[in-house]
DRENGU-65255 format. One record per residue: x, y, z of N, C-alpha, C, O in turn; residue number from 1; residue in one letter. Coordinates in steps of 0.02 Angstrom, whole numbers. Example, Ala and Ser with C-alpha at 12.3 -4.5 7.8 and 13.67 -1.06 7.14 Angstrom:
% DRENGU-65255
{{660,-284,390},{615,-225,390},{660,-165,390},{712,-166,423},1,A};
{{642,-112,354},{684,-53,357},{645,2,394},{670,57,402},2,S};
This chain:
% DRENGU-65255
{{88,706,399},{52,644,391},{-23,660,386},{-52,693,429},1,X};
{{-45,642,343},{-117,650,320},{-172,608,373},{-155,564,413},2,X};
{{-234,633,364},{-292,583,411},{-273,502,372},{-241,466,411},3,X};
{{-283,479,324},{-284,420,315},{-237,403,332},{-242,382,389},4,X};
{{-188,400,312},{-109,374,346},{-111,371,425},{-103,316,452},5,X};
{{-121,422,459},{-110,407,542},{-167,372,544},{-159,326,585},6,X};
{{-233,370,514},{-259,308,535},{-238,242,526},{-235,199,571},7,X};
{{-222,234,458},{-180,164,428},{-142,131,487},{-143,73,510},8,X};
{{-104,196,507},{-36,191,565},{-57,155,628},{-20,121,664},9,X};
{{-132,169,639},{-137,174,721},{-197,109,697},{-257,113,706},10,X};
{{-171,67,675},{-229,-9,660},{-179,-60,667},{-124,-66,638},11,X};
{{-206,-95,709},{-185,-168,725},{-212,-234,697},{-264,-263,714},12,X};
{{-169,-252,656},{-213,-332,610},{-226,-380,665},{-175,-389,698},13,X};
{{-258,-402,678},{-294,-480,705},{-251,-505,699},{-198,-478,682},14,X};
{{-263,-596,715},{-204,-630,661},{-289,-691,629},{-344,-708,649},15,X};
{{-244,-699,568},{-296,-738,532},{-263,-815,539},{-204,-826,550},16,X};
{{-317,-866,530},{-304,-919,541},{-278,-935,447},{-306,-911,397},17,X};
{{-211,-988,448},{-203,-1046,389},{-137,-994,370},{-127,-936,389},18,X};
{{-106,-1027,336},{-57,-992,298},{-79,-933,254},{-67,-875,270},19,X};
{{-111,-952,195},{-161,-901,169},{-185,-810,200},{-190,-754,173},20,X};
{{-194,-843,279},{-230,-805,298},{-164,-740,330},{-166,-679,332},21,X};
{{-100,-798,353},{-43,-771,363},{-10,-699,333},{21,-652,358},22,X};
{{-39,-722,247},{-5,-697,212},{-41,-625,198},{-14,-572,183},23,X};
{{-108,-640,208},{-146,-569,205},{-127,-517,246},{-118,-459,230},24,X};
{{-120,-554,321},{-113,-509,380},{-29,-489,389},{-6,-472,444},25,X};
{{2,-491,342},{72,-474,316},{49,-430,286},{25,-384,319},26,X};
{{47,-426,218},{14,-385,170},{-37,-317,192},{-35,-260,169},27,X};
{{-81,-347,245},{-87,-285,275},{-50,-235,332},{-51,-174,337},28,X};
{{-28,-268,359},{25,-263,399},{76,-206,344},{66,-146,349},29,X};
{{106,-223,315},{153,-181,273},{115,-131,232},{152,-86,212},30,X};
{{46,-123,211},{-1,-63,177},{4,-29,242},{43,18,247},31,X};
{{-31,-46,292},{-47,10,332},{14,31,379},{12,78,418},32,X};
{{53,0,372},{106,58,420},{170,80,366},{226,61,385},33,X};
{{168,111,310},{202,124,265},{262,174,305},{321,171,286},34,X};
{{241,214,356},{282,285,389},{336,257,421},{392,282,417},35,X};
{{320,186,467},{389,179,484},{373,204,576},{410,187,622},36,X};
{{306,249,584},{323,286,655},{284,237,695},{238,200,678},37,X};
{{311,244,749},{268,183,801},{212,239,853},{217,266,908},38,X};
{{156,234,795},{108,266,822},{53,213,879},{54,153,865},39,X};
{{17,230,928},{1,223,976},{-78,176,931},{-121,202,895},40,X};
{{-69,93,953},{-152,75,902},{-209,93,927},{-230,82,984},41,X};
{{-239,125,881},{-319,148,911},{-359,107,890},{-412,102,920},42,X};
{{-347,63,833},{-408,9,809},{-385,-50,801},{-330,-64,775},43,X};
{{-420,-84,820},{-422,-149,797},{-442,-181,731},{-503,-180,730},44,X};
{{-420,-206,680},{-452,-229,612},{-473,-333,612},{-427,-371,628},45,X};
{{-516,-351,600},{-520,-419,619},{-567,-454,567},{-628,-461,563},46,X};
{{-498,-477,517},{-528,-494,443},{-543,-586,449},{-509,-621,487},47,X};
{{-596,-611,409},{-637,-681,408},{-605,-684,343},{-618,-638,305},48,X};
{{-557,-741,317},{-547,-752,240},{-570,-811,227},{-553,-853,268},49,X};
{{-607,-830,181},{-643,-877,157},{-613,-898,84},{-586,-855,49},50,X};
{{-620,-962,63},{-598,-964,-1},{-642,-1012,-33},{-659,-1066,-7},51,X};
{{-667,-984,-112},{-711,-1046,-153},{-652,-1068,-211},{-604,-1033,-224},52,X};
{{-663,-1118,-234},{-630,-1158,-290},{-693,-1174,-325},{-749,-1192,-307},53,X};
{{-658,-1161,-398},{-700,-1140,-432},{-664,-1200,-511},{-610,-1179,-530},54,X};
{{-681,-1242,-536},{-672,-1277,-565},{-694,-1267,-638},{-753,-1268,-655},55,X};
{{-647,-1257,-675},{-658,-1206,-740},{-649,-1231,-827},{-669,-1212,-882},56,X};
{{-607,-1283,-800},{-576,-1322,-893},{-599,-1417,-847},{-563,-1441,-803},57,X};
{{-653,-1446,-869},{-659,-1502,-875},{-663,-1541,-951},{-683,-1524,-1006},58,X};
{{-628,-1615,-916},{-601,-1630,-988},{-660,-1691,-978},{-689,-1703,-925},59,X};
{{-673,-1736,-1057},{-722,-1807,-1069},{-690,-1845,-996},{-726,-1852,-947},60,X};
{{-635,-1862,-997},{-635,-1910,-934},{-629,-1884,-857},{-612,-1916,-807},61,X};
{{-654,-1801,-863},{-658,-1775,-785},{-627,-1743,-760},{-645,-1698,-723},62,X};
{{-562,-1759,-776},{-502,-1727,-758},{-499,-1668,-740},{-549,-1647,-768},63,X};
{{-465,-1600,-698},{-489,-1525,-718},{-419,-1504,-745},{-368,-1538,-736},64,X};
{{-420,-1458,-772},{-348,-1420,-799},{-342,-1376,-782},{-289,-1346,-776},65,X};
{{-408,-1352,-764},{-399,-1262,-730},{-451,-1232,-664},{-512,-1232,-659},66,X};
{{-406,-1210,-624},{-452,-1196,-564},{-444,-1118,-566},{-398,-1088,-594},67,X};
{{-505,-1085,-526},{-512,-1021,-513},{-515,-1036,-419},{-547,-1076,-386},68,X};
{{-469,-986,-400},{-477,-987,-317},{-503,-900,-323},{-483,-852,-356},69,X};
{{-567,-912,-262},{-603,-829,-265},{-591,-822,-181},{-627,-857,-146},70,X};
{{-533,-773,-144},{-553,-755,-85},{-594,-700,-68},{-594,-645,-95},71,X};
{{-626,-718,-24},{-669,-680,8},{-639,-644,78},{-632,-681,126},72,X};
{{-624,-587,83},{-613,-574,135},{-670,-518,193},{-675,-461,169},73,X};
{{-699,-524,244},{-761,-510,276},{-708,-464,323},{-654,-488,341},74,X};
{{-723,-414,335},{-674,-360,405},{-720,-318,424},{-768,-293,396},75,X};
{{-687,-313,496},{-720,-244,549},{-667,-208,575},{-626,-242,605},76,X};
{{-658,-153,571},{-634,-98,592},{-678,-95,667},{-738,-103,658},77,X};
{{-656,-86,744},{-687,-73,797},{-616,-26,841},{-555,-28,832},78,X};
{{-653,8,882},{-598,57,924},{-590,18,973},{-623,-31,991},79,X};
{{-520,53,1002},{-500,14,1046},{-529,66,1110},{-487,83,1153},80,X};
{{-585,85,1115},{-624,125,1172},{-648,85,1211},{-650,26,1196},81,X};
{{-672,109,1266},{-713,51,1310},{-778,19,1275},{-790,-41,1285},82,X};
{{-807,46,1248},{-876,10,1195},{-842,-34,1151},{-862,-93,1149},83,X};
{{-799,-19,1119},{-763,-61,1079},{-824,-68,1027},{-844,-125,1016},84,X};
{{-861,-1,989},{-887,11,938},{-854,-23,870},{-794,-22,859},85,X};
{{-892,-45,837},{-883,-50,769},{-882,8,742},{-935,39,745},86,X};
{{-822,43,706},{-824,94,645},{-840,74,588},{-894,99,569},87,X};
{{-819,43,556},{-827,27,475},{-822,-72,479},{-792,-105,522},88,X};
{{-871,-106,407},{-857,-152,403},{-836,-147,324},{-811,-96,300},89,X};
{{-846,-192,297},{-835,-230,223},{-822,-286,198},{-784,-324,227},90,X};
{{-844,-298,153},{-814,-363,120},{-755,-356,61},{-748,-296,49},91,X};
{{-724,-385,34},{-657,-369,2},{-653,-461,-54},{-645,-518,-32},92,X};
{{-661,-443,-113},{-665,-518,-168},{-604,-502,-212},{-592,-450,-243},93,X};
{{-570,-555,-207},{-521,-555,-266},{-527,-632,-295},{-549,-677,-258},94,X};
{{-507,-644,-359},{-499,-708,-396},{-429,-709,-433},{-397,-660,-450},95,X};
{{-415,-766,-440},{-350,-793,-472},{-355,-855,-508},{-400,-889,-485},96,X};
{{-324,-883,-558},{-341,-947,-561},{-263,-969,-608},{-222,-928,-630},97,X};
{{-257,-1064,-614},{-205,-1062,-621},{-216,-1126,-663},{-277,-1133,-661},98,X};
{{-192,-1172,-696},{-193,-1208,-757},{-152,-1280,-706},{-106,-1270,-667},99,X};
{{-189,-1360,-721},{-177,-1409,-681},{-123,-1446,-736},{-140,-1456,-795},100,X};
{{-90,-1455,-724},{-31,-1512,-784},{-33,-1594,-761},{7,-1616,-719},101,X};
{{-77,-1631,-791},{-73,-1701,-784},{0,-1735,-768},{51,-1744,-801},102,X};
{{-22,-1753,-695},{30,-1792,-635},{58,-1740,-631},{115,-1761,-644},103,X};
{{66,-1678,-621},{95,-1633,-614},{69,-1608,-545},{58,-1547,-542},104,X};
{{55,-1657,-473},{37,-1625,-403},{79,-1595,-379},{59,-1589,-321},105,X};
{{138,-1563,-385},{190,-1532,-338},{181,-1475,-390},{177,-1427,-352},106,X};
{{175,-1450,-459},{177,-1402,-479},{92,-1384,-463},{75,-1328,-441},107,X};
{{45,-1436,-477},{-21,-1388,-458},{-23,-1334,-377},{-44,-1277,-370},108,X};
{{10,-1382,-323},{17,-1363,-273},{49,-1298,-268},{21,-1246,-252},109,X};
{{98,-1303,-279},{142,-1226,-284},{113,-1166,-345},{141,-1111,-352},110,X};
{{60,-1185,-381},{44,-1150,-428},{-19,-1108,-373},{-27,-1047,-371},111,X};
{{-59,-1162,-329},{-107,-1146,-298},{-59,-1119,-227},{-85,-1149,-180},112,X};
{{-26,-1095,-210},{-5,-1055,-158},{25,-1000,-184},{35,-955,-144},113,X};
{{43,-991,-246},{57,-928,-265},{10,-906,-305},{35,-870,-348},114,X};
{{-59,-912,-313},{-109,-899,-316},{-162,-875,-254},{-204,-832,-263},115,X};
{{-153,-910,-188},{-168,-892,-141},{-104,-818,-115},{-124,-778,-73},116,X};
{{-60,-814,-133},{-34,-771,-126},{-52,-701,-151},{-54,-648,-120},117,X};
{{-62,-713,-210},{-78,-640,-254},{-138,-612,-228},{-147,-554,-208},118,X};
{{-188,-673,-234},{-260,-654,-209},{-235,-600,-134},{-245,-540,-127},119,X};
{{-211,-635,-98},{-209,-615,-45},{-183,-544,-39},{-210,-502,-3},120,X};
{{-137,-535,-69},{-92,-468,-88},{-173,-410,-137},{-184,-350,-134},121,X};
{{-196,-445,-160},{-260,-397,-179},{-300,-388,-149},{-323,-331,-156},122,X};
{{-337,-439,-93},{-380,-407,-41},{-363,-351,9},{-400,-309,33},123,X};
{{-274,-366,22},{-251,-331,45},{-269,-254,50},{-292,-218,95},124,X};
{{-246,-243,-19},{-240,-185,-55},{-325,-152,-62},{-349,-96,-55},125,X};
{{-353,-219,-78},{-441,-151,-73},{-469,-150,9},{-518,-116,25},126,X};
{{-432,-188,54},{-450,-171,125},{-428,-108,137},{-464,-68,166},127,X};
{{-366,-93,116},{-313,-43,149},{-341,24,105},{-338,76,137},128,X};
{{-369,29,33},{-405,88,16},{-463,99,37},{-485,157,38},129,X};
{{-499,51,58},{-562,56,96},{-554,82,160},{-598,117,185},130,X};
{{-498,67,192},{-506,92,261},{-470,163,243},{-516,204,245},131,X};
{{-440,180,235},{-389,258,206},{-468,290,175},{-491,342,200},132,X};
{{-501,259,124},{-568,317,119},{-613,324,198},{-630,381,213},133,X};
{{-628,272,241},{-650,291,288},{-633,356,317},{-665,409,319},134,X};
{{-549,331,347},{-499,408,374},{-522,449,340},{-567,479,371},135,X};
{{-517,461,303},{-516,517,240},{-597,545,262},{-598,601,288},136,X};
{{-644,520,257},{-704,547,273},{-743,573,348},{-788,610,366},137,X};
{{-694,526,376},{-722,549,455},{-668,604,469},{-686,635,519},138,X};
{{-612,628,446},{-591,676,450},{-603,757,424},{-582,814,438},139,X};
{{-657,719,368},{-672,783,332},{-734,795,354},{-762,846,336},140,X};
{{-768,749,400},{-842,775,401},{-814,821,497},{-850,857,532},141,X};
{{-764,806,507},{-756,840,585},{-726,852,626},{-751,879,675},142,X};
């Protein structure tokens, strides 16, 4: 097992508030413990997800047809030592967007949660290489 991986291994997700937020801390949850071994947590990870709507196809009478959702996700990496130091922070942006169908609220809805989904599955993914380059560097510098 490589430095990044036993680090991946030994990180504990927060829990995030909203469904949305659910789905991230799944998503990370399943990047960082890929091995399967029940390694001992040394860090704590404790991600802020934020979301803008972003309003993209307006029509003469107002209407929108197309939204862009942009999450923002804000994280700290801190040890679980008695200082309970901050190691690493970051921010983490993904966008998605999805097309509105007049009287169509049960499909916009479900269009906009599997949009909050994907997003989420991509912040995921640049948290979890961001923190694996951390490992990766504090291992090589010592």
């Amino acid at each position: 097992m490589g430095p990044a991986e036993a680090g991946l291994a030994a990180v504990d997700v927060g829990l995030i508030p909203e469904r949305s937020g659910q789905q991230l801390r799944q998503a990370l949850q399943e990047r960082l413990d890929r091995s399967g071994a029940a390694l001992a947590r040394r860090y704590d990870l404790t991600v802020r997800l934020a979301w803008n709507v972003e309003l993209l196809a307006i029509e003469q009478d107002s209407s929108v047809t197309r939204v862009r959702l942009v999450g923002v996700a804000n994280w700290t990496l801190t040890g679980r030592d008695p200082q309970r130091r901050t190691l690493t922070s970051g921010t983490s942006r993904s966008l998605d967007a999805f097309n509105i169908i007049n009287e169509q609220y049960f499909t916009a809805d479900l269009n906009n949660q599997m949009v909050q989904g994907r997003v989420a599955d991509a912040l995921a993914e640049q948290i979890t290489l961001q923190l694996a380059a951390y490992f990766n560097k504090v291992a090589a510098s010592g």
